[in-house]
TORKOL-4160 file (C-alpha; in steps of 0.2 Angstrom, whole numbers, padded with zeros to 4 digits, m for minus):
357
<pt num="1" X="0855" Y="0087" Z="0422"/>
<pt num="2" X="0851" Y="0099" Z="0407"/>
<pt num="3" X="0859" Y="0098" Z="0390"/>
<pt num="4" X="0871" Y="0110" Z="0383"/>
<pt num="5" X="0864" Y="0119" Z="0370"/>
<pt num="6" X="0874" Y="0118" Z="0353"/>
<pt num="7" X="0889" Y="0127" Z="0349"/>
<pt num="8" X="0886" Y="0143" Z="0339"/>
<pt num="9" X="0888" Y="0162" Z="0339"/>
<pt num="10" X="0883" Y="0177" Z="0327"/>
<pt num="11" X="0891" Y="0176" Z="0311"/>
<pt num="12" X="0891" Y="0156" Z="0310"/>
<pt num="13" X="0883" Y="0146" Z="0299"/>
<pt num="14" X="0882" Y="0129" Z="0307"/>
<pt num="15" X="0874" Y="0125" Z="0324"/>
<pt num="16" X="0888" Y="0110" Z="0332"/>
<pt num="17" X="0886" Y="0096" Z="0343"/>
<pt num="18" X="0900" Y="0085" Z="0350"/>
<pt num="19" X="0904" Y="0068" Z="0353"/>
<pt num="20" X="0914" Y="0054" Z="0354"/>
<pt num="21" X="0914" Y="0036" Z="0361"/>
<pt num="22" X="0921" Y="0027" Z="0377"/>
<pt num="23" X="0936" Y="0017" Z="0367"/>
<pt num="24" X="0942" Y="0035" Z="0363"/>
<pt num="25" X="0949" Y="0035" Z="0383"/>
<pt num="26" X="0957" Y="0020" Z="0383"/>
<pt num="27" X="0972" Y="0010" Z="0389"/>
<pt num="28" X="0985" Y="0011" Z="0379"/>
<pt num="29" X="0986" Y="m0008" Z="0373"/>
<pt num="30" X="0992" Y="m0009" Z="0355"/>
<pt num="31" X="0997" Y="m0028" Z="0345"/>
<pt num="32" X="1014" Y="m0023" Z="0351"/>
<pt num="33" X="1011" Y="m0021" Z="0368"/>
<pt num="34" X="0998" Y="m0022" Z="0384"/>
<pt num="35" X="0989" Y="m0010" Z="0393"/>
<pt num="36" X="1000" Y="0006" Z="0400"/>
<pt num="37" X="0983" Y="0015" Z="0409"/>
<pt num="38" X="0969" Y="0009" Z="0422"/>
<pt num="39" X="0953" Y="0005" Z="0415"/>
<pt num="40" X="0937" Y="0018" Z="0417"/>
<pt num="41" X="0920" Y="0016" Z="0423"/>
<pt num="42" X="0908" Y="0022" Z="0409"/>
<pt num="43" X="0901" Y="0032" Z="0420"/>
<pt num="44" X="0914" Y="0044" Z="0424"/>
<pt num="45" X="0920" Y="0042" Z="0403"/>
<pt num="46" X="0902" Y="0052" Z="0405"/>
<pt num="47" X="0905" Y="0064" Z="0418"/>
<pt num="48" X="0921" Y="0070" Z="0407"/>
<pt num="49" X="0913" Y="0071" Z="0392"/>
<pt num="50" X="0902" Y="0082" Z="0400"/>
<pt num="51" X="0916" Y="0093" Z="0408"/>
<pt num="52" X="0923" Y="0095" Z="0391"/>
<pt num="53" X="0912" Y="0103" Z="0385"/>
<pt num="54" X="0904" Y="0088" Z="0374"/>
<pt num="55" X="0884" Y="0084" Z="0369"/>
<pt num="56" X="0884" Y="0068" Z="0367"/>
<pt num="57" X="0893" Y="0049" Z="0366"/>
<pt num="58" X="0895" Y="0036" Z="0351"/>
<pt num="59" X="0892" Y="0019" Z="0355"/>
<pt num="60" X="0895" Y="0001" Z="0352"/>
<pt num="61" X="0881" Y="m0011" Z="0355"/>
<pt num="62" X="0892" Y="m0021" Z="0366"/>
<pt num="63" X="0898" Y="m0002" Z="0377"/>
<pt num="64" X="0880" Y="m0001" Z="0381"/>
<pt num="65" X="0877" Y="m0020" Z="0383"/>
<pt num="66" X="0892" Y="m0029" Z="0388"/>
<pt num="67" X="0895" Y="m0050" Z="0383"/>
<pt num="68" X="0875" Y="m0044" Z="0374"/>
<pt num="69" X="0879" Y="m0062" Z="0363"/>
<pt num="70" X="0874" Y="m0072" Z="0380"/>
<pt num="71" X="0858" Y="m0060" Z="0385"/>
<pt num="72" X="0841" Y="m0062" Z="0382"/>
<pt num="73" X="0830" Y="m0048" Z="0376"/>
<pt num="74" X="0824" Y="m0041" Z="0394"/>
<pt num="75" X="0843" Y="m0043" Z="0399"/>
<pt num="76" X="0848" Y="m0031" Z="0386"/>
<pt num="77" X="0835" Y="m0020" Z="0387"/>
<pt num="78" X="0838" Y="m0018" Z="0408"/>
<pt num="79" X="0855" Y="m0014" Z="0405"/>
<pt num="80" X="0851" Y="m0003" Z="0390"/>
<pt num="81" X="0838" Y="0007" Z="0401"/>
<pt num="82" X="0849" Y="0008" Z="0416"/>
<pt num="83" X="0864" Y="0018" Z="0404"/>
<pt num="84" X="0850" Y="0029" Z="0396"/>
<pt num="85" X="0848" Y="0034" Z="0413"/>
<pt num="86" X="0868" Y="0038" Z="0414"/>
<pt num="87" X="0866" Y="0049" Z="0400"/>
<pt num="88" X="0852" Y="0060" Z="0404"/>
<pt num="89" X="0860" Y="0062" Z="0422"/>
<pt num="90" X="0874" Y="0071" Z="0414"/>
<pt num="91" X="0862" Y="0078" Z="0399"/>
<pt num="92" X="0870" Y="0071" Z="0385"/>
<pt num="93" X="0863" Y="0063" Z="0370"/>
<pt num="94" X="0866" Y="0045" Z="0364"/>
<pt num="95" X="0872" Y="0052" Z="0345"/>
<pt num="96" X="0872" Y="0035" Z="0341"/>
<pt num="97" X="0875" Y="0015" Z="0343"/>
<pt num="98" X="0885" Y="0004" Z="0329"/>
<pt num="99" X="0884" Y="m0015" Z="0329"/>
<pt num="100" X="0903" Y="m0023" Z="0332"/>
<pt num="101" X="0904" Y="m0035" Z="0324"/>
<pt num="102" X="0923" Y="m0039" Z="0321"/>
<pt num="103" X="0927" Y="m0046" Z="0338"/>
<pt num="104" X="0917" Y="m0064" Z="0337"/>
<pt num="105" X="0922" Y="m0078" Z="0330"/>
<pt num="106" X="0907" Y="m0079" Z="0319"/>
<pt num="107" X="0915" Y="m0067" Z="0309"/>
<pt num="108" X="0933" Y="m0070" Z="0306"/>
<pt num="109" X="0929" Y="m0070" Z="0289"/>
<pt num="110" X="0917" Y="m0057" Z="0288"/>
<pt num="111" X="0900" Y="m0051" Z="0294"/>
<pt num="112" X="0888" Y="m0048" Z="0281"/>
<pt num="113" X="0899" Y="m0055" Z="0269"/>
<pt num="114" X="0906" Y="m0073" Z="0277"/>
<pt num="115" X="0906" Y="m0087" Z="0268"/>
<pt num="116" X="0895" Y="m0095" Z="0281"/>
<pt num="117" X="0876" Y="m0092" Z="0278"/>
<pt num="118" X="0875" Y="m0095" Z="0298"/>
<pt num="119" X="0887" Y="m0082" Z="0302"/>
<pt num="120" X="0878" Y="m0070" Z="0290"/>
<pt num="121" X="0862" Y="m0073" Z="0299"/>
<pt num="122" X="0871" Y="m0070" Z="0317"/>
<pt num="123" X="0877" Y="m0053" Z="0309"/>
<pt num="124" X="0860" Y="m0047" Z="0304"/>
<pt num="125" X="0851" Y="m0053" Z="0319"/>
<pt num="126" X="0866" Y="m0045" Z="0331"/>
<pt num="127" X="0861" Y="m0030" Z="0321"/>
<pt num="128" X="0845" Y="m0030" Z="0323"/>
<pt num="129" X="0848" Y="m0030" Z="0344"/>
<pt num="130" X="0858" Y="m0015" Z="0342"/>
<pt num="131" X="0845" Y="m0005" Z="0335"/>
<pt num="132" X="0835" Y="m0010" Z="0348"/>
<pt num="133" X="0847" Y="m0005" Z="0359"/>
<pt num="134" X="0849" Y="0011" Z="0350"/>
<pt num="135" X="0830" Y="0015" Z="0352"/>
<pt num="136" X="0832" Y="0011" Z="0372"/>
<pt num="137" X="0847" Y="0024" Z="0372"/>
<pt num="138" X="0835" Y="0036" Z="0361"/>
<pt num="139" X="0848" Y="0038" Z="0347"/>
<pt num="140" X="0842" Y="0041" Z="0331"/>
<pt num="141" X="0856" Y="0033" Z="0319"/>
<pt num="142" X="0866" Y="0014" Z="0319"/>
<pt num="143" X="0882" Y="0018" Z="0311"/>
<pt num="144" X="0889" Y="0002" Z="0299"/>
<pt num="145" X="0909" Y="0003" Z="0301"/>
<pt num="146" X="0909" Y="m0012" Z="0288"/>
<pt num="147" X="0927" Y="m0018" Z="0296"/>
<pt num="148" X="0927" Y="m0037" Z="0289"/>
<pt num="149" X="0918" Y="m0034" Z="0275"/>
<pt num="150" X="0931" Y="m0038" Z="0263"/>
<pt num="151" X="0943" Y="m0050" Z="0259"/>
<pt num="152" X="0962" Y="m0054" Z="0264"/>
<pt num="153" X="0964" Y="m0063" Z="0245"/>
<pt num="154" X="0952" Y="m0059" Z="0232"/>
<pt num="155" X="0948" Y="m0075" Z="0225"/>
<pt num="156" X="0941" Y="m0080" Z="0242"/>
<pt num="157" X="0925" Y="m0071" Z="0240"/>
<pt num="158" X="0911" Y="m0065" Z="0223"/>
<pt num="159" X="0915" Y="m0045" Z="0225"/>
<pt num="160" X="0898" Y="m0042" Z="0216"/>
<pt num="161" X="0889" Y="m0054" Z="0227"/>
<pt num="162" X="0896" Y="m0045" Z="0242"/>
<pt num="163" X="0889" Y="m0030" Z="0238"/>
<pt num="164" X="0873" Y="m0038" Z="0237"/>
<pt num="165" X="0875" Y="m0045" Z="0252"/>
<pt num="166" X="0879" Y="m0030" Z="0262"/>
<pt num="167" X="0861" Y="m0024" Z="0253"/>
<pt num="168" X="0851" Y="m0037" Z="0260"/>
<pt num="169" X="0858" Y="m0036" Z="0276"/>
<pt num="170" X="0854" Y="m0016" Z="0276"/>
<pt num="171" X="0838" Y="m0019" Z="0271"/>
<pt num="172" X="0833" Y="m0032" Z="0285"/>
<pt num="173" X="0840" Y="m0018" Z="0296"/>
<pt num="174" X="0827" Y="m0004" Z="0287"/>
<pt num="175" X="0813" Y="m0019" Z="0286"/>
<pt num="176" X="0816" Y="m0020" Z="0305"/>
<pt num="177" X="0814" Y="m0002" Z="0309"/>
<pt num="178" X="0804" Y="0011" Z="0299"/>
<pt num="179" X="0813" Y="0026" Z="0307"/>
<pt num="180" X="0830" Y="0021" Z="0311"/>
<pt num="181" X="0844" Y="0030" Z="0301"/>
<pt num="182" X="0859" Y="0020" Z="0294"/>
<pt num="183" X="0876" Y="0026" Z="0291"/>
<pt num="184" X="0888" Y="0019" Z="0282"/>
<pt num="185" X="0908" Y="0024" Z="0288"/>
<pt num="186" X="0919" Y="0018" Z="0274"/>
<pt num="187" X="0936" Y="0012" Z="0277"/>
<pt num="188" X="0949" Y="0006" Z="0260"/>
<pt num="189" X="0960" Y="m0007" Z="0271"/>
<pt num="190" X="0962" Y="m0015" Z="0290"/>
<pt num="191" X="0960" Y="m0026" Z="0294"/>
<pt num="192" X="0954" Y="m0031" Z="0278"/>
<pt num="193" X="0966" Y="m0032" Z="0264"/>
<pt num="194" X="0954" Y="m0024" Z="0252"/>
<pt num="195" X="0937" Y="m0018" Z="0259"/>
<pt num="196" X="0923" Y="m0020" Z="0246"/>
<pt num="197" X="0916" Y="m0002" Z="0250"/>
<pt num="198" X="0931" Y="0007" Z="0252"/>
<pt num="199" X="0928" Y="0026" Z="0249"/>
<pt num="200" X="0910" Y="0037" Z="0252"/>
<pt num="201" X="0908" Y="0033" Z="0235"/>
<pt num="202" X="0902" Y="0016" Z="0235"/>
<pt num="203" X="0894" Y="0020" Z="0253"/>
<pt num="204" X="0882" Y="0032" Z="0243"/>
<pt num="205" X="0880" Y="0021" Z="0228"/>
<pt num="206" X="0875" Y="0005" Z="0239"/>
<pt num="207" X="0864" Y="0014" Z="0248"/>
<pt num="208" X="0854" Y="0016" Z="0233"/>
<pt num="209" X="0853" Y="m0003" Z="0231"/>
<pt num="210" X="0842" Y="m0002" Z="0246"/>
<pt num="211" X="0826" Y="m0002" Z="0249"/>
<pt num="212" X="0823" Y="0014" Z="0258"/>
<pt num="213" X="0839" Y="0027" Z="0251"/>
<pt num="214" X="0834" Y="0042" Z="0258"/>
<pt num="215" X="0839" Y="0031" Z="0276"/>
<pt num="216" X="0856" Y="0024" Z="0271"/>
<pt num="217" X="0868" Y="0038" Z="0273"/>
<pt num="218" X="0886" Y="0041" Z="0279"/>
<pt num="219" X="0900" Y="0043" Z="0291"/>
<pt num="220" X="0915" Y="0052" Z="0284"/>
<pt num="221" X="0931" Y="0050" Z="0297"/>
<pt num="222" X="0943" Y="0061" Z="0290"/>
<pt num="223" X="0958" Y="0049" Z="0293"/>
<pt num="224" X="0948" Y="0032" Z="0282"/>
<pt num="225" X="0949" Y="0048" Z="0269"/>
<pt num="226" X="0967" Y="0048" Z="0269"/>
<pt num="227" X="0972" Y="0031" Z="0269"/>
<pt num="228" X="0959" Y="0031" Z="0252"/>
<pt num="229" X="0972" Y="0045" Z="0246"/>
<pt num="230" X="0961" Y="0056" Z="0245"/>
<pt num="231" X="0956" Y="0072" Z="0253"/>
<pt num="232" X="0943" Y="0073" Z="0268"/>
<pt num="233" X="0936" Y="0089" Z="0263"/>
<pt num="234" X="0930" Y="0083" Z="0245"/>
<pt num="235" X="0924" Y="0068" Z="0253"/>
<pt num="236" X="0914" Y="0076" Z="0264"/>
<pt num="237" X="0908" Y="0087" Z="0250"/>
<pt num="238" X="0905" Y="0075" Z="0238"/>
<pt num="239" X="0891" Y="0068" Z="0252"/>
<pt num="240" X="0884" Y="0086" Z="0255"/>
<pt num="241" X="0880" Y="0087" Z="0236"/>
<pt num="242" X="0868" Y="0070" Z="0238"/>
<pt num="243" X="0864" Y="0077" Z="0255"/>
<pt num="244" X="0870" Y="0060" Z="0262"/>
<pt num="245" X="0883" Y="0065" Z="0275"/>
<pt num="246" X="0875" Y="0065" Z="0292"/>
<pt num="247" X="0890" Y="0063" Z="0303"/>
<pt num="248" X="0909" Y="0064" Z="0305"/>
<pt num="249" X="0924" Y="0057" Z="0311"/>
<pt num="250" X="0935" Y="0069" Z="0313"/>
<pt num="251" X="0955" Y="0066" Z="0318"/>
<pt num="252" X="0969" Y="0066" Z="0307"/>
<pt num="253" X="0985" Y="0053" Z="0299"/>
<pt num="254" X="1000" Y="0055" Z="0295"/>
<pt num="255" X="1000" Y="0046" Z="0277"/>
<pt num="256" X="0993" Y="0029" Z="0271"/>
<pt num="257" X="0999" Y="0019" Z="0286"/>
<pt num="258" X="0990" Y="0011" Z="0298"/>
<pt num="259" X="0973" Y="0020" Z="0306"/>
<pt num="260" X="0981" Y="0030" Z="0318"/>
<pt num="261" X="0965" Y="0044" Z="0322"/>
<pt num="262" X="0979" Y="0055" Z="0330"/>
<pt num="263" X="0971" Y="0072" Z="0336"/>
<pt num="264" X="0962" Y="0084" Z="0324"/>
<pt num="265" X="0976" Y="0095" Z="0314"/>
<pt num="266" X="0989" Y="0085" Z="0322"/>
<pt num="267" X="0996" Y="0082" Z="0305"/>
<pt num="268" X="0990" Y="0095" Z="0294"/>
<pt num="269" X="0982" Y="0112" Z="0298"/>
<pt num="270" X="0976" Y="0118" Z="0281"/>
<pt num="271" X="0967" Y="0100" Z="0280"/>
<pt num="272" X="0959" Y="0103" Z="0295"/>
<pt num="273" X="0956" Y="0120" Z="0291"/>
<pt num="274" X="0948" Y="0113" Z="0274"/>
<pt num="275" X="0937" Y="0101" Z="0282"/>
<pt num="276" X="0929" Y="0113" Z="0295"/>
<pt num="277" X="0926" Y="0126" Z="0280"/>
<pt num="278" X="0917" Y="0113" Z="0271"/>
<pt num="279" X="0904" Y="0109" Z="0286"/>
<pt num="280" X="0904" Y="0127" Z="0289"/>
<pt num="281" X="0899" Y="0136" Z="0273"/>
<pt num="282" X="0885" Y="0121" Z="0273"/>
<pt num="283" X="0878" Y="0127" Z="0287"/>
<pt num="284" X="0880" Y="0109" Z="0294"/>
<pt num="285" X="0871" Y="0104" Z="0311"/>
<pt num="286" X="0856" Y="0114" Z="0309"/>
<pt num="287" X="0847" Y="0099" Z="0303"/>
<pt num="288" X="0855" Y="0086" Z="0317"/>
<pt num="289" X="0869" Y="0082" Z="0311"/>
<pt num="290" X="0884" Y="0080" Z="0322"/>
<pt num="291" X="0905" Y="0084" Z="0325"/>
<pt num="292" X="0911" Y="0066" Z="0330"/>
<pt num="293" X="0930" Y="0063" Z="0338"/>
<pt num="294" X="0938" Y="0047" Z="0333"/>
<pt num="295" X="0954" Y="0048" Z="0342"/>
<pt num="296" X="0965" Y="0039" Z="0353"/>
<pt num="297" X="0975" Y="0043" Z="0367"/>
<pt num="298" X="0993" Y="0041" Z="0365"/>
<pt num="299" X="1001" Y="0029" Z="0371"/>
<pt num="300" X="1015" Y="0039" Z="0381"/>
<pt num="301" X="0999" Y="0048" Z="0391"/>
<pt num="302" X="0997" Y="0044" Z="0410"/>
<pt num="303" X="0982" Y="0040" Z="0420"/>
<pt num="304" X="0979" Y="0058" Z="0425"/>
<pt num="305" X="0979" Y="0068" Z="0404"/>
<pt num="306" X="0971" Y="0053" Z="0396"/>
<pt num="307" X="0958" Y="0066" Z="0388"/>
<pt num="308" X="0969" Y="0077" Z="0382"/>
<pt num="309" X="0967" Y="0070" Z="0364"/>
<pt num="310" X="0949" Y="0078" Z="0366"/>
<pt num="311" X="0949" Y="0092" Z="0374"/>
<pt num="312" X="0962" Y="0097" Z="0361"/>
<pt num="313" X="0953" Y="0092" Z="0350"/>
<pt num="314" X="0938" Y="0100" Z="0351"/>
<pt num="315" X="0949" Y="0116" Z="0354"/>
<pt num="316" X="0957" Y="0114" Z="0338"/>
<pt num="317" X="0939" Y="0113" Z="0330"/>
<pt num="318" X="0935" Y="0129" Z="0336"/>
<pt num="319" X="0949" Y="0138" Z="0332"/>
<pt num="320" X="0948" Y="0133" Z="0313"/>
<pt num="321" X="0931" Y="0140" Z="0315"/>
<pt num="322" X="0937" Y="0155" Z="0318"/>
<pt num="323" X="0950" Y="0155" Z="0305"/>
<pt num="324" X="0933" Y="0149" Z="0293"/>
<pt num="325" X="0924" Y="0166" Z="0300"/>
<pt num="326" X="0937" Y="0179" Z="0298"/>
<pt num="327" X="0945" Y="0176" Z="0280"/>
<pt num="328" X="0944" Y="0189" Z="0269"/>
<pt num="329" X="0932" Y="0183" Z="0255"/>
<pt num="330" X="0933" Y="0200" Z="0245"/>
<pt num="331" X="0951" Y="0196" Z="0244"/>
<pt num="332" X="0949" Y="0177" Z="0241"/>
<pt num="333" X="0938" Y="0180" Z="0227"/>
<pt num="334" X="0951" Y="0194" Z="0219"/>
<pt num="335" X="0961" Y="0182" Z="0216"/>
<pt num="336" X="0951" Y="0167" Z="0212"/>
<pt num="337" X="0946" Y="0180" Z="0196"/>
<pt num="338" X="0965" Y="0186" Z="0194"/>
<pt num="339" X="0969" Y="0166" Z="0193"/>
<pt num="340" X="0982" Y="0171" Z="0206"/>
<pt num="341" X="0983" Y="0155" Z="0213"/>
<pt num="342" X="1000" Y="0159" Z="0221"/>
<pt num="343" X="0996" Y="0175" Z="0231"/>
<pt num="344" X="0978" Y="0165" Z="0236"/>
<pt num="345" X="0990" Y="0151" Z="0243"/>
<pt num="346" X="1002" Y="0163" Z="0251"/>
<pt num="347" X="0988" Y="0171" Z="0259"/>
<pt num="348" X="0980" Y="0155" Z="0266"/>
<pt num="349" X="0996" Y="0149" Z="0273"/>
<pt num="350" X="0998" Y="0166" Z="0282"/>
<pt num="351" X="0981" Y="0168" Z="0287"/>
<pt num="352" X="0981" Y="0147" Z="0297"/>
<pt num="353" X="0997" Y="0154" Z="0304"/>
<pt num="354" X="0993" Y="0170" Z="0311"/>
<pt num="355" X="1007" Y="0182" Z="0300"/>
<pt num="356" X="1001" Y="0201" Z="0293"/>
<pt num="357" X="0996" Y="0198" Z="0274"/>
């Protein structure tokens, strides 16, 4: 099937692809309860993605490559080629694979970071098979959500030799593929007490500990931002300034809680408005970059609106667009240069929410 082309009209900036990953329809389990919805088939996950309106889906080594831990090589790569062909039936783009690495028992007490030189190897080398998966599926980035890479009491681990480690690890990943492009998604907490690259920060500083910089990058999710206490639009821009943000989570959370990636502008309109001006006035997407969903369905949701989450989404997206494209500048910049902060707020608040200025 051919691929949708980009979403863009006259007057905007940025040129915007879509994704997001098979967990983001799931079944409703949480650690206080089991599964409220039926399991679906990856390939129909793909044949809705497409009917939404999305480019493309985010993976996890082991989404592509179930139980990959007791494959061989040519296992992996059969099954690999076989959902490649999945995606090009529905023409969408793998946007990219991420190795998950918190689930194994190898890595209770981190990945990159453990204690155990063994499970440190097993880490690396799992990486490794995800970027040869990712260059099965033809996706261009591996994204590092560096979940266990922490630790639950500080004295447990050397911080300074953790950093290192997670260096080394990255540049085995760079050694074993010229090309490949590695993201870093930071995260402060969960379900690490304290992660040791908590904000886009240290993502961007570590990736200059690397070997090859100009190929460590980030992933900005918009609610990891918040629970940082900080706002997703300046992270984002803080990235765009070293030209380092080459993807996004977006979603939103309701204060420093637990990671709830509840839909985009569920919580808060003029952050969302915000974040979508940012990528805008960048023009980003014009040099690949893409519009990931991080969201879950709720838990209330029944078998047949489980995507609601993304299609609403996505609509929300687009409507904040809009909102970016018909502010009035002349008047913004009036009065920025009047230092009318006041009347620029009112007029904001009246513009997301549609009232004559």
């Amino acid at each position: 099937m051919a691929k949708q082309k980009p979403y863009t009209k006259p007057g905007l900036k940025g040129e915007y692809r879509f994704s997001f990953g098979p967990w983001n329809i799931d079944e409703g389990a949480d650690p206080f309860g089991p599964t409220v919805r039926k399991p679906i088939a990856l390939a129909k996950k793909m044949k809705q993605c497409r009917e939404m309106g999305f480019h493309g889906m985010q993976f996890h080594d082991d989404d592509a490559v179930p139980d990959l831990d007791n494959k061989s090589a040519a296992q992996i790569a059969k099954e690999a080629k076989q959902v490649k062909k999945m995606l090009d039936g529905e023409g969408l783009d793998a946007e990219f694979v991420a190795p998950r690495l918190w689930f194994s028992p190898k890595t209770i007490d981190g990945a990159y970071t453990s204690n155990d030189p063994k499970c440190r190897k097993y880490a690396i080398d799992r990486s490794k098979i995800c970027i040869d998966i990712a260059n099965v599926l033809e996706a261009k980035t591996i994204v590092l959500w560096l979940a266990r890479e922490g630790s639950y009491i500080r004295e447990s681990k050397n911080p300074r030799l953790e950093v290192l480690q997670i260096r080394d690890a990255i540049n085995a990943m760079l050694e074993h593929d010229p090309k490949m492009l590695i993201l870093i998604e930071p995260k402060p907490n969960e379900p690490v007490d304290s992660a040791i690259i908590p904000t886009i920060g240290h993502a961007i500083a570590l990736g200059h500990l690397t070997t090859d910089p100009a190929r460590v990058c980030c992933l900005v999710e918009t609610a990891h931002s918040i629970l940082a206490g900080l706002d997703p639009s300046d992270d984002m821009a803080f990235a765009l300034a070293h030209d380092k943000l080459k993807s996004v989570h977006l979603n939103d959370q309701g204060g420093l809680k637990f990671d709830q990636d509840k839909s985009f502008g569920s919580y808060n309109l003029r952050r969302a408005f915000n974040q979508v001006r940012v990528l805008e006035e960048y023009g980003y997407g014009r040099n690949g970059e893409w519009i990931g969903l991080d969201v879950k369905t709720m838990r209330t949701q029944k078998q047949e609106v489980n995507t609601k989450h993304l299609s609403n989404s996505l609509a929300t997206f687009k409507a904040m667009l809009d909102k970016v494209r018909t502010l009035d500048r002349a008047l913004e910049a009036k009065l920025i240069k009047e230092r009318d902060y006041e009347e620029l707020d009112k007029y904001l608040l009246s513009h997301l929410m549609g009232i004559k200025y």
